[in-house]
N, C-alpha and C positions, 0 to 999 in steps of 0.2 A: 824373627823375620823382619827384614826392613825392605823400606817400598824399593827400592833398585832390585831386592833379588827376585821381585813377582815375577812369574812365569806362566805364561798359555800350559794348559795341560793338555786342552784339545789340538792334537797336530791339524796343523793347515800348510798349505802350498804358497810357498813363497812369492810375493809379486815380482816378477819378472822386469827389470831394471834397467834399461835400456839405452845407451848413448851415457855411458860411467866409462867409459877407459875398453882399451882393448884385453886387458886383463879381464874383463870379467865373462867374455866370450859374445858380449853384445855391443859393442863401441864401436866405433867409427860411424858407417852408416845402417846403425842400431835395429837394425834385421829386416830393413827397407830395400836391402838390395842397391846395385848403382846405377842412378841415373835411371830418368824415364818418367812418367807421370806420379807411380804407385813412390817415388821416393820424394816426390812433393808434399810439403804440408798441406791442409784441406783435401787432397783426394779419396774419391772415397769412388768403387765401383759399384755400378749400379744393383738392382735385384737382378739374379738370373741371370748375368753377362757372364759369357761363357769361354772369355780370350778372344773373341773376335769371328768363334767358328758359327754355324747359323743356331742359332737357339731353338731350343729342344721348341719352343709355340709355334714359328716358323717349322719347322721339320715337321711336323704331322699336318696332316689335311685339313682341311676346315669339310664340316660337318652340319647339314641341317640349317633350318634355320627358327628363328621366335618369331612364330604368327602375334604381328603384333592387337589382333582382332579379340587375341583368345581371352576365356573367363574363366577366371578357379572362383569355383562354387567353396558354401561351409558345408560339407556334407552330414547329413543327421541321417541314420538309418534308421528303422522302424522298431528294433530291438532294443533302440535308444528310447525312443516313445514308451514301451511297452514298458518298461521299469520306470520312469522318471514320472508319466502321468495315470493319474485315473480317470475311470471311464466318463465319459460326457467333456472333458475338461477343454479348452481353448489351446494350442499351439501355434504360438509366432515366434520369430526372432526374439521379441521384448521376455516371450518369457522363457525360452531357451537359453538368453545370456542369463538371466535371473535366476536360474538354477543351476547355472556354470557349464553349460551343454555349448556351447560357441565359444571359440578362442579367439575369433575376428570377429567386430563388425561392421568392418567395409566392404565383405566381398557377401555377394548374393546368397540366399539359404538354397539349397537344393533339398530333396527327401528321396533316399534310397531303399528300393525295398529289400535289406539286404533282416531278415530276423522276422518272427512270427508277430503280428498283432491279433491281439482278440478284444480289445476293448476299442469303443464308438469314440474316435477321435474329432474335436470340427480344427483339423490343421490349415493353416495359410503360411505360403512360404511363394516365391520367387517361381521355382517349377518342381516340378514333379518326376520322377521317371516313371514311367507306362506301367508298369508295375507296383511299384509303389500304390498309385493315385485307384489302381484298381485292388487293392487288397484293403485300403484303410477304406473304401465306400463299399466293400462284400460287406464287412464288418461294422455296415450303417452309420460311419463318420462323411462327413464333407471334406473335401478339398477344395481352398481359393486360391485361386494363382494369382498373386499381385501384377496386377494388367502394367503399370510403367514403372521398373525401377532402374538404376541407373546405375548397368554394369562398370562402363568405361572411366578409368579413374578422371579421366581429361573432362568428361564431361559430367561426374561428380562434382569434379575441384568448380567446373562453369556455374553448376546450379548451383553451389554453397558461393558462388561471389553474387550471384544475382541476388541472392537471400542475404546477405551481406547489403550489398547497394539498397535495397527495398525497404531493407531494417532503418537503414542511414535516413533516407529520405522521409521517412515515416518521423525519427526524431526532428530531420529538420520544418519542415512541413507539420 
């Protein structure tokens, strides 16, 4: 065997050859059509244009809208406590991320009483639900509600520039 007679053995689909002579069924204006924008070089159509007719985003209603006030909590339910700690033991965010129980930690902790507890929790989190806050103090644990934390991300990013600026002035001073 010599190198000219190598041959693919894995069949593949031809590339498609375009603007080679009218003999090969793509020449002249090489499957571009005639004239118009689409048989210009560089054009290209946008996403989702749909020939000019209203697009399918346009054609349905608008719907609803995003309160831009609202807050997603990290939700932790009580079933989660009730496996992860033991009895007497402290619960905050520091050591719900440290056990792997939080996948954010920029959004606020909540505690939902969603699962049994029987052991004496002392938990501090963000808030509580009525339920919740009353099942883990039957069960002679505390609940602390951290009195100011700082849902809105707007005014997160403000107190992390103050703490910034403060930091600065401290070095220069």
């Amino acid at each position: 065997m010599k190198l000219h007679e190598l041959y693919n053995t894995v069949p593949r689909q031809a590339r498609k050859r375009v603007g080679r002579g009218d003999g090969s069924g793509h020449g002249r204006t090489a499957g571009r059509g005639d004239k118009g924008a689409g048989a210009r070089s560089g054009h290209t159509r946008r996403p989702y244009f749909e020939g000019g007719q209203i697009p399918l985003i346009r054609r349905l209603p608008k719907r609803g809208f995003k309160n831009p006030n609202h807050i997603e909590y990290n939700v932790v339910n009580l079933a989660i406590l009730e496996e992860n700690f033991d009895a007497g033991s402290t619960v905050n965010r520091d050591e719900l991320l440290k056990r792997g129980l939080l996948n954010k930690n920029t959004r606020p902790l909540k505690i939902l009483a969603d699962g049994e507890l029987t052991k004496s929790l002392n938990v501090t989190a963000d808030k509580f639900s009525a339920a919740a806050k009353e099942r883990i103090e039957a069960v002679g644990g505390t609940c602390t509600e951290i009195e100011k934390s700082v849902y809105n991300e707007v005014e997160r990013r403000k107190a992390r520039r103050a703490e910034a600026a403060k930091a600065q002035a401290s070095k220069q001073g």
